[in-house]
N, C-alpha and C positions, 0 to 999 in steps of 0.2 A: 382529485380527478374523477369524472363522472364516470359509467361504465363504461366498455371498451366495445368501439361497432362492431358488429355480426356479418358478417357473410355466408352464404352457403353456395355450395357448390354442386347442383346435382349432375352425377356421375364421377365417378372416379377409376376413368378411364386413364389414359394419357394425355390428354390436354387437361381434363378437370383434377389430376391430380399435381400437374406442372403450374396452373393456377392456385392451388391449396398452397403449395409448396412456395411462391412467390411473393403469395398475400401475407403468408403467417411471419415469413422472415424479412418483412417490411414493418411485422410489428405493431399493424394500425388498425387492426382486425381482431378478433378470435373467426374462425374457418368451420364449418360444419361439413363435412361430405357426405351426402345423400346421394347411397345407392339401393339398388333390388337386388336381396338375396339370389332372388331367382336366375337372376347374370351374372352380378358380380362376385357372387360367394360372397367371401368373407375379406377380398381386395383393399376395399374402401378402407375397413377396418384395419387392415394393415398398413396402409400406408399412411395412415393416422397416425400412430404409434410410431414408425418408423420415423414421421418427420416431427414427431411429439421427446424424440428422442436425442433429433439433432439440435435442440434450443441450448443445451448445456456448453457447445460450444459454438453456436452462433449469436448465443445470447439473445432468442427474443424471448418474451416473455405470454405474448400469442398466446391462446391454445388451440391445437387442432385437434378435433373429436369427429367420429362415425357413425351412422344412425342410419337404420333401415327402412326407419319409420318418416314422420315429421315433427313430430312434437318436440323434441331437440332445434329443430331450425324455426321459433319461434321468434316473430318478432323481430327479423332479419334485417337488416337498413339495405341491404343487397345480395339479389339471389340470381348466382347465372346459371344458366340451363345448357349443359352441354350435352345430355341424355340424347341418344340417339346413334342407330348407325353411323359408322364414317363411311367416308367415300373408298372406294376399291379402286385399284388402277383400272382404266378403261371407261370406271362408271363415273356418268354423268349427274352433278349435283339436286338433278330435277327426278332421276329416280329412284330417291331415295324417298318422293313427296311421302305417299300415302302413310307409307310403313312407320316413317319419321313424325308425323303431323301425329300421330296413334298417341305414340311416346309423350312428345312433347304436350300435347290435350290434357293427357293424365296428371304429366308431373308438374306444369302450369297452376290447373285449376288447385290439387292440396297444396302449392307454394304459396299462392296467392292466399289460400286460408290460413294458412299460419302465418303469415307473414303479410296481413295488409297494405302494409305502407310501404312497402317493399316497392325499389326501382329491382326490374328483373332483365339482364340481359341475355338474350338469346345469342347461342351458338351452333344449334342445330343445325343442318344443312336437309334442303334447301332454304337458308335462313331467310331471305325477305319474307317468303311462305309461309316460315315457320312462324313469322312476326304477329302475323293472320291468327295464325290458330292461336298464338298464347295473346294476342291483345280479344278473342273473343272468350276463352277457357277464365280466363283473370277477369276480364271486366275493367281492366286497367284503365284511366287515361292514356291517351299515346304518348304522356310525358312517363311514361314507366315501365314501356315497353320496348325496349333499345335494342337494334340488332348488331351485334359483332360481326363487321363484315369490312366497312372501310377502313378500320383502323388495320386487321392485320394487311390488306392487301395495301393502303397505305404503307407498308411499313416496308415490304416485298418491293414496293416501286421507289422508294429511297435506298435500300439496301444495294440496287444495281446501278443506280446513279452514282451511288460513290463510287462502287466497285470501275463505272469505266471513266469516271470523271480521277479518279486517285484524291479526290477530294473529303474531309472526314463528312460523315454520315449526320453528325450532328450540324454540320452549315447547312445539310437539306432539307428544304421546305417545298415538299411535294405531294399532292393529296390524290387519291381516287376515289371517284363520287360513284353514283348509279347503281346497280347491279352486284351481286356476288355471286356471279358465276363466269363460265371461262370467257362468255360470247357477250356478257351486259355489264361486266364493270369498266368505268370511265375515267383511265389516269388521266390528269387534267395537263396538260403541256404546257398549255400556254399562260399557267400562271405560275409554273413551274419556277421556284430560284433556289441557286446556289450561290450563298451567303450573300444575298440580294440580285447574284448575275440572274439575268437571265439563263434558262438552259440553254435558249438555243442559237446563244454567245456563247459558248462553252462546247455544244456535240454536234456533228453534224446532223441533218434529217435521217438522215437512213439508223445511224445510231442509236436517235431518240427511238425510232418506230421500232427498232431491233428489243430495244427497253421495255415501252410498252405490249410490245408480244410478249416476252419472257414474265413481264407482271401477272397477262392475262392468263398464264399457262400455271402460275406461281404454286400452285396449290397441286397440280396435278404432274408437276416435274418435281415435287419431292416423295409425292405418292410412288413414282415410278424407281426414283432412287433408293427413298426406304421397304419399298415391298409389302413389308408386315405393319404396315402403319401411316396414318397420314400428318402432318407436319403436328409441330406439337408446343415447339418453345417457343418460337415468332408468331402462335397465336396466344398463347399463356400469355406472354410481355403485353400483347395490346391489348388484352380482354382486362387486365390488372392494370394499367394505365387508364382504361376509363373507368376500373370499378374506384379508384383511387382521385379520380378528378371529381366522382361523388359525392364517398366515403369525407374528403377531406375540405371539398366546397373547391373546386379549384377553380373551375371556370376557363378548362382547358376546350379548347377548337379542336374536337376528334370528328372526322368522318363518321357517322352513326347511321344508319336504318332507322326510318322513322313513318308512320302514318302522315305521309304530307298532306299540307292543308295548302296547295297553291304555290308551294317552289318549283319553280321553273316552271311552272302552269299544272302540276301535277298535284291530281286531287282523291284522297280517298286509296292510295295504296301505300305500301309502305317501298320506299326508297332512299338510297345512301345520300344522303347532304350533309352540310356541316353545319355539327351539333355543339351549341356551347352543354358542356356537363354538369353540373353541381349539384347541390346536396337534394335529392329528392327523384333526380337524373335529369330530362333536358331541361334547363332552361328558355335556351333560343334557339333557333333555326336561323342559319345566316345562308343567304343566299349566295354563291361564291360568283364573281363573275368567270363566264369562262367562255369560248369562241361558241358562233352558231352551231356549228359542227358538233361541239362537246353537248349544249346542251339538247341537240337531235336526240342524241347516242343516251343520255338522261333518261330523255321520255319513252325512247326505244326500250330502256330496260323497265322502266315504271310496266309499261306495255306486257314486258312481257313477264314479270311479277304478277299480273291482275291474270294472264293466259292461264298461268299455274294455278293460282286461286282456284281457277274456275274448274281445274281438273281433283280436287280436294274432295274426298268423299266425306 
């Protein structure tokens, strides 16, 4: 067997430590956590160890290690960026721009140094934005510069379709395109199926729209429930499902953040479409059909992706 893929993880906060913790017990990785002393103490390092401690009875063979620096995360086949404030209850994912763009600038450009060939996914918030600064900090292709955004709320809009459909979670095929934020992401309805039904043979309208609000809110009604923290495991699952559809060549169909070159007629920002994944990160861009209305709401958030841009110091 040849050596075993790298990932790195910068920050080792609650999601990037919920991603370390997911990737190494899948086994198909060694994990590197990269944080800054200067925040995290000595965090990262711990929960290095701590989850370097539970192989013995989960049996992987992984390693997970911590590094302050980068020369540890060298050579990386995939590096996500989760560095950066979260969102606070109340706050809006657009102001966190400036503060967050600072972070992610820094810790982009040495990832992209040590790690050239690196596909790097972004999860900083506000992530379309953030897309901007690490596809200009790296220098990257837009094939390597993937934003985490559709897959978790993807995931958030299946999740409540079972829950009122009483239908299992895995017969849902349901995707949101656009935007990641509360006012520009785009659950797609009308391509919506359960286990081929259509959805909306299955709920009625007020229900579905009842769905779609509770998606677009998804992130900021667990903000309010948890208090001291904003969601953590349902974005770890999606951010590991595509670093995983890389990692292993899959050629799985994830919602992605991308520098569109003309989906949906949208050119030069970066917005959620459906991304085939594999080994390098995107492969394709597939256009999904979806109603006129859906693809308005599309270019509405491309639109206001590029507004943000423009406020970026």
């Amino acid at each position: 067997m040849g050596a075993r893929k790298k990932v790195t993880v910068i920050g080792g906060g609650m999601t990037g430590g919920a991603i370390a913790q997911r990737l190494v017990e899948k086994g198909i990785a060694d994990v590197v956590i990269q944080d800054d002393p200067q925040f995290a103490g000595t965090l990262h390092h711990g929960k290095a160890l701590d989850m370097t401690q539970s192989a013995s009875w989960l049996g992987f063979d992984s390693k997970v290690t911590a590094t302050d620096g980068w020369e540890e995360t060298a050579g990386s086949d995939v590096v996500v960026c989760t560095a950066g404030a979260p969102r606070k209850p109340g706050m809006s994912r657009e102001e966190l721009l400036n503060g967050n763009a600072d972070i992610v600038r820094a810790k982009v450009k040495d990832a992209a140094k040590a790690s050239p060939n690196a596909a790097i996914i972004i999860f900083a918030n506000p992530m379309d934005a953030m897309c901007h600064v690490a596809l200009q900090a790296s220098g990257f292709p837009r094939e390597r510069i993937i934003g985490q955004g559709g897959a978790l709320d993807t995931a958030r809009f299946r999740a409540f379709l079972s829950m009122e459909t009483g239908i299992s979670v895995r017969d849902v095929h349901a995707y949101v395109l656009g935007g990641h934020t509360d006012t520009t992401m785009v659950p797609i309805v009308s391509q919506a199926r359960i286990g081929g039904l259509p959805l909306r043979s299955l709920l009625p309208q007020d229900k579905i729209d009842a769905i779609v609000a509770r998606t677009m809110r998804g992130g900021a009604e667990i903000g309010e429930l948890m208090k001291v923290s904003s969601a953590y495991y349902a974005p770890s699952a999606a951010t590991v499902a595509m670093v995983e559809s890389i990692l292993l060549d899959e050629h799985r169909l994830i919602p992605s953040a991308v520098l569109c070159e003309g989906e949906y007629g949208i050119k030069d920002v970066v917005c959620g479409v459906m991304c085939e994944l594999g080994a390098g990160g995107i492969k394709r861009t597939h256009e999904t059909p979806v109603s006129d209305d859906e693809a308005d709401k599309i270019r509405k958030a491309a639109d206001a992706t590029r507004n943000l841009i423009a406020l970026l110091k």
